[in-house]
C-alpha positions as CSV (number, residue, x, y, z in Angstrom):
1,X,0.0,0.0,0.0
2,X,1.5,3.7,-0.7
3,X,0.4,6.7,1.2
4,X,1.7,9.2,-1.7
5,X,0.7,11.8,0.2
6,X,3.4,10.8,3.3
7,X,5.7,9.5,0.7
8,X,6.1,6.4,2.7
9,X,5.6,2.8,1.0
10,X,3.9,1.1,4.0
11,X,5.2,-2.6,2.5
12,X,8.9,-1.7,3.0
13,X,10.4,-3.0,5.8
14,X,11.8,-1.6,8.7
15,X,15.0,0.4,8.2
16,X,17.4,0.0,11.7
17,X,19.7,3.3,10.3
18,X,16.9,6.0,10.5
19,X,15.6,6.6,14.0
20,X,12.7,8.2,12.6
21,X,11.5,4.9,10.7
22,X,8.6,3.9,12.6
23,X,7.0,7.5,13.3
24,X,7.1,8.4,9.3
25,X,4.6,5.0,9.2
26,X,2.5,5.7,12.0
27,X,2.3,9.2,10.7
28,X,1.5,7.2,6.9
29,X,-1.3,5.0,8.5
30,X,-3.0,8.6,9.8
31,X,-3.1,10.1,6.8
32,X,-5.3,7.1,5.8
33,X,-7.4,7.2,9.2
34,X,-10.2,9.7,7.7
35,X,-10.7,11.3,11.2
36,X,-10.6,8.0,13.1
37,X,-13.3,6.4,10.7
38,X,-10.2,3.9,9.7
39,X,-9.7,2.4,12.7
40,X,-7.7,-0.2,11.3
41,X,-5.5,2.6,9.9
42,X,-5.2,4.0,13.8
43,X,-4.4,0.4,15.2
44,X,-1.3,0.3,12.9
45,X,-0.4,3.6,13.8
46,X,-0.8,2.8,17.3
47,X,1.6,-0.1,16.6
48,X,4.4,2.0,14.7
49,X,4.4,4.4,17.7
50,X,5.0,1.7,20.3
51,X,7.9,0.2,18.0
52,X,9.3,3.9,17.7
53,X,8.8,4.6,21.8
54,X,10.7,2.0,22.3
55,X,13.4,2.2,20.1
56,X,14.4,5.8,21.5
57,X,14.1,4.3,25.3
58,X,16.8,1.8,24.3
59,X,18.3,4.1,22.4
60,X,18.4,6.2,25.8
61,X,19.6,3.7,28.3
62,X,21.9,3.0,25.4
63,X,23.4,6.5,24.9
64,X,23.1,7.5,28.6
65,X,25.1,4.4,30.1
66,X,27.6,3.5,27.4
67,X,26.5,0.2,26.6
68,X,28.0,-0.7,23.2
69,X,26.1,-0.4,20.0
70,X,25.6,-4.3,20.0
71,X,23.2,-6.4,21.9
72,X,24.4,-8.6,24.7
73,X,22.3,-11.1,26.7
74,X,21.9,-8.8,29.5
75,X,20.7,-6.1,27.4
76,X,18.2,-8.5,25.9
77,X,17.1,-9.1,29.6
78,X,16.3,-5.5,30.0
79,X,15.1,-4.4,27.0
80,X,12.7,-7.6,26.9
81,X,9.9,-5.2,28.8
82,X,9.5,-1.0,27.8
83,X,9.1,-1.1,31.7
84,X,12.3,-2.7,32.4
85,X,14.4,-0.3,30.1
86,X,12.0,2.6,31.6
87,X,13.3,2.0,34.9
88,X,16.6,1.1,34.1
89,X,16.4,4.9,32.6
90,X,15.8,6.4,35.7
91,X,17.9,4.4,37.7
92,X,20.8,5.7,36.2
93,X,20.3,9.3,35.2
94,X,17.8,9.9,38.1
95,X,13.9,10.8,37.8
96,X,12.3,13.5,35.2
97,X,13.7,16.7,37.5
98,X,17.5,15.2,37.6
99,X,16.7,14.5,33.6
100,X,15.5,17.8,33.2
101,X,18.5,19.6,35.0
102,X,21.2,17.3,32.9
103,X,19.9,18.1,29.8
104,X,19.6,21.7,30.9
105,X,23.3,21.4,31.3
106,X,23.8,20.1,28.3
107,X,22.4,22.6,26.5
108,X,24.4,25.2,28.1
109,X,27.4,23.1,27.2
110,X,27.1,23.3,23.5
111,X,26.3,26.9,24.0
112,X,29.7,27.3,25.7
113,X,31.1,25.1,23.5
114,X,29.8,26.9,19.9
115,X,27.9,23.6,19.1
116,X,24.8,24.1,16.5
117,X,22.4,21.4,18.0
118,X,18.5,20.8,18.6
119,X,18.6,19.0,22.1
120,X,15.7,18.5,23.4
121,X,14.6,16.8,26.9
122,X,12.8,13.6,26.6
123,X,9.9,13.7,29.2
124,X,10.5,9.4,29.9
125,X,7.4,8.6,32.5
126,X,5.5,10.8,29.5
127,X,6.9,8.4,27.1
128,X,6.0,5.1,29.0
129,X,2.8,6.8,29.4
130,X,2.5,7.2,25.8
131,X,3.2,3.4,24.8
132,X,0.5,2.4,27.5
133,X,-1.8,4.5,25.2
134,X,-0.8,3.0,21.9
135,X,-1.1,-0.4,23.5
136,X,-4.4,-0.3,24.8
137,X,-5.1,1.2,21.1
138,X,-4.5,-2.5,19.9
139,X,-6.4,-4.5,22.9
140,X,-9.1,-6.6,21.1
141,X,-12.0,-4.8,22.1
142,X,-10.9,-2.0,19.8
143,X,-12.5,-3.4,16.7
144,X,-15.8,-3.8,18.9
145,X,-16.2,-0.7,19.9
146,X,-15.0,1.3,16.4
147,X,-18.1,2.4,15.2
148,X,-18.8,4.7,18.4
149,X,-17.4,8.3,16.5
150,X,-16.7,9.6,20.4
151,X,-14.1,7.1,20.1
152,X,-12.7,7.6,16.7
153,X,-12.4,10.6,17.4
154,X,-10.6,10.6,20.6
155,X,-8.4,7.6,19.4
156,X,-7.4,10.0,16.6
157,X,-6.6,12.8,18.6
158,X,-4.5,10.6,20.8
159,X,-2.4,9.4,17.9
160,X,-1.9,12.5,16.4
161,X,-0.8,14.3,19.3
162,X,1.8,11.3,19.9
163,X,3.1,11.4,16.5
164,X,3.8,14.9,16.7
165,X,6.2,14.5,20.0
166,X,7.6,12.0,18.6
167,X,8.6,13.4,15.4
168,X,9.6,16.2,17.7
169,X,11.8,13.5,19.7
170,X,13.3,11.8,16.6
171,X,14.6,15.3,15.3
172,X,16.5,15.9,18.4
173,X,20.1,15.3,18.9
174,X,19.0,12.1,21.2
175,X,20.6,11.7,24.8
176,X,24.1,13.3,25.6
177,X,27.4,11.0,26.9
178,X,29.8,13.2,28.0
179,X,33.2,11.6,28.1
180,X,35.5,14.2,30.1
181,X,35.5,13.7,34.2
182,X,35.7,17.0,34.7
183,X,33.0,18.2,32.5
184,X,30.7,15.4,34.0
185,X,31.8,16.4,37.6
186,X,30.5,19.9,37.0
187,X,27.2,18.5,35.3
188,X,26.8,16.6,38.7
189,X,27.5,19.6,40.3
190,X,24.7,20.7,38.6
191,X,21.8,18.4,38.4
192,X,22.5,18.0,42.2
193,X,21.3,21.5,42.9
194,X,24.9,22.4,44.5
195,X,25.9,25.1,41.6
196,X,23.2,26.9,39.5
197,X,23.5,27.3,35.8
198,X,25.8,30.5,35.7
199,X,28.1,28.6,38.0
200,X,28.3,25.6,35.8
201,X,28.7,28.2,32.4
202,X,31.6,29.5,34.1
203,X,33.0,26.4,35.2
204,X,32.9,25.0,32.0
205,X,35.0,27.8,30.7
206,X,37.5,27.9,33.4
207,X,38.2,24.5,32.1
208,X,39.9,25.1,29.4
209,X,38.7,21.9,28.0
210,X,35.7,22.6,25.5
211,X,37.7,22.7,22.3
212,X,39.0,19.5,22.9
213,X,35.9,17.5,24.3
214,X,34.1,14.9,22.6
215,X,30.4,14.8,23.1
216,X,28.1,11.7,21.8
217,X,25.0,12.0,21.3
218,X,22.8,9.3,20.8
């Protein structure tokens, strides 16, 4: 089937290099929807936007804690449940404020640092929130209850509105791995509340270290 409208052949298979694989379908199977009257086109989209929610969170927990590109059997353990790679998330970077505040720093960093990036802070509770949605979007009763246009309508809106973080998401520079001490001291500084932002700007600079840094992003 071909949406030429999204540009997207929906027969392809998936493609592991772009990151934004899964939303471009979802975003395909919406075009198709006709307001929610589709509601087989919604239950695909609901599926696409569960594949790409949890492809970012690994990418995440990937990004954030170093783990190697490939898959090991303990990843697989993890990654075997969204909830499991969820709270693996936050036990490791901390919960949404800690999140919040290192990514705050991170923008100030390639500030400092005359980087050009779009970094923006992944909300991760709103994300497992978000694949709880799509999921119960494909419980069996769907079908049953697709006629009712209060629900088409709300199952559109839904999708829609998760689409468009996502694509927000997927545009974004991903999840920053900072690989000087020094640098990450200060970010700890930081996102423990002991410096505030200006403190952390000028200890960056005092550094002396910014040209030299390497920064992944994930």
């Amino acid at each position: 089937m071909l949406n030429k409208r999204a540009n997207v052949n929906l027969s392809l298979t998936f493609n592991p290099a772009d990151r934004g694989d899964h939303i471009k379908r979802a975003s395909a199977w919406l075009e198709v929807a006709n307001g929610g009257v589709n509601m087989a086109a919604i239950t695909y989209a609901a599926l696409e936007l569960r594949f790409g929610i949890e492809r970012l969170a690994v990418e995440y927990l990937h990004a954030f804690s170093g783990r190697p590109a490939s898959i090991n059997d303990e990843d697989w353990k993890v990654m075997r449940s969204h909830s499991n790679v969820v709270n693996e998330i936050f036990r490791l970077a901390g919960k949404q404020p800690e999140i919040d505040r290192a990514f705050d720093f991170m923008r100030a960093f390639l500030e400092v640092g005359g980087i050009d990036l779009e970094l923006i802070t992944p909300n991760v509770g709103q994300l497992k929130r978000h694949w709880q949605e799509c999921s119960e979007a494909l419980h069996f009763a769907a079908p049953m209850i697709s006629e009712v246009p209060v629900v088409q309508a709300a199952a559109m809106k839904s999708m829609m509105e998760i689409a468009e973080e996502m694509k927000t998401l997927v545009r974004s520079a991903g999840w920053p791995n900072l690989a000087h001490p020094q640098i990450i001291a200060i970010r700890d500084q930081f996102v423990s509340g002991a410096i505030t932002l200006q403190n952390a700007r000028a200890a960056l600079v005092a550094t002396g270290l910014l040209s030299g840094l390497r920064v992944e992003l994930g």
